[in-house]
N, C-alpha and C positions, 0 to 999 in steps of 0.2 A: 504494500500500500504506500502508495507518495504522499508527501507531506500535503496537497491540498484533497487529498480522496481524506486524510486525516482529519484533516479539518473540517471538510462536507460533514464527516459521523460525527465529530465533536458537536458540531452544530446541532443538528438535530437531534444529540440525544439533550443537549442544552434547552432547546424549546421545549422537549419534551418532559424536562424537570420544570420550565416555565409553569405550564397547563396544567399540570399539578397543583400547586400554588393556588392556580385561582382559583376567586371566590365560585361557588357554583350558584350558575342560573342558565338559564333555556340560550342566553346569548352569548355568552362564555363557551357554551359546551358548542352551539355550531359553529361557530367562529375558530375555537382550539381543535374542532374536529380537520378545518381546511389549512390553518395553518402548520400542522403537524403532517397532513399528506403533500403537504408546496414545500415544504423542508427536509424532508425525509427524499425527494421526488430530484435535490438538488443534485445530492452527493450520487443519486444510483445513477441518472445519468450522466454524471460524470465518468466514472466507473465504466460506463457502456459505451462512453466516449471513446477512453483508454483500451477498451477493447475491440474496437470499431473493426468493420471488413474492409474499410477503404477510406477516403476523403471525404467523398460525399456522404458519408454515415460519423462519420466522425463529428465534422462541420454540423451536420442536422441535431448529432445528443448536445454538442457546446451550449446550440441554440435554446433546444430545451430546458437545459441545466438553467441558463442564464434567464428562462422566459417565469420556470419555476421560483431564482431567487427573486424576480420582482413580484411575483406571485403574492410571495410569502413576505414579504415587505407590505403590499397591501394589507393582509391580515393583521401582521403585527401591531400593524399602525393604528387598524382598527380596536385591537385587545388597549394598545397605548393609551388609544383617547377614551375610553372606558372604562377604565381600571384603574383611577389613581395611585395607589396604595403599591404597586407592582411598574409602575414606570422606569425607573431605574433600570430594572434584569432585563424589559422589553426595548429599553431603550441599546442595552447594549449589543441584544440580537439585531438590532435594526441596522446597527450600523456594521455588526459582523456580515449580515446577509448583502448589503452592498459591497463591500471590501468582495465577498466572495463573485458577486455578477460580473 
């Protein structure tokens, strides 16, 4: 595993001790349901990148990987503005999930 496939898993198991955390309510739970498959979804395609059958397969999981960390930046953003109490920890995936696009 290379040091950004590392990091892709760090990440996401990091959001996934986030969602934890919160508080539970009906908009917490759909909201951590999508941003936990947009982050998880970063690193496998990267992963399928590095394993690519050619260029054009390779080029297309980048794009995915890259289309999934905005993805998951939208969500986060959303859990952000709704969550006071936990802004900090989401704050800091927000900025890892950009560092990684």
């Amino acid at each position: 595993m290379n040091d950004l496939e590392t990091r892709c898993l760090k990440f996401a198991v990091n959001v996934r001790f986030m969602v934890k955390e919160l508080p539970y309510n009906i908009c917490n739970t759909e909201d951590s349901k999508q941003v936990v498959r947009s982050s998880g979804s970063i690193g496998a395609n990267y992963i399928e990148a590095n394993e690519s059958l050619g260029v054009k397969d390779k080029l297309m999981r980048l794009k995915i990987s890259r289309k999934e960390s905005k993805e998951t930046i939208y969500w986060l953003n959303i859990l952000y503005q709704t969550n006071n109490e936990d802004q900090k920890n989401i704050e800091q995936l927000i900025n890892e999930a950009t560092e990684l696009k």
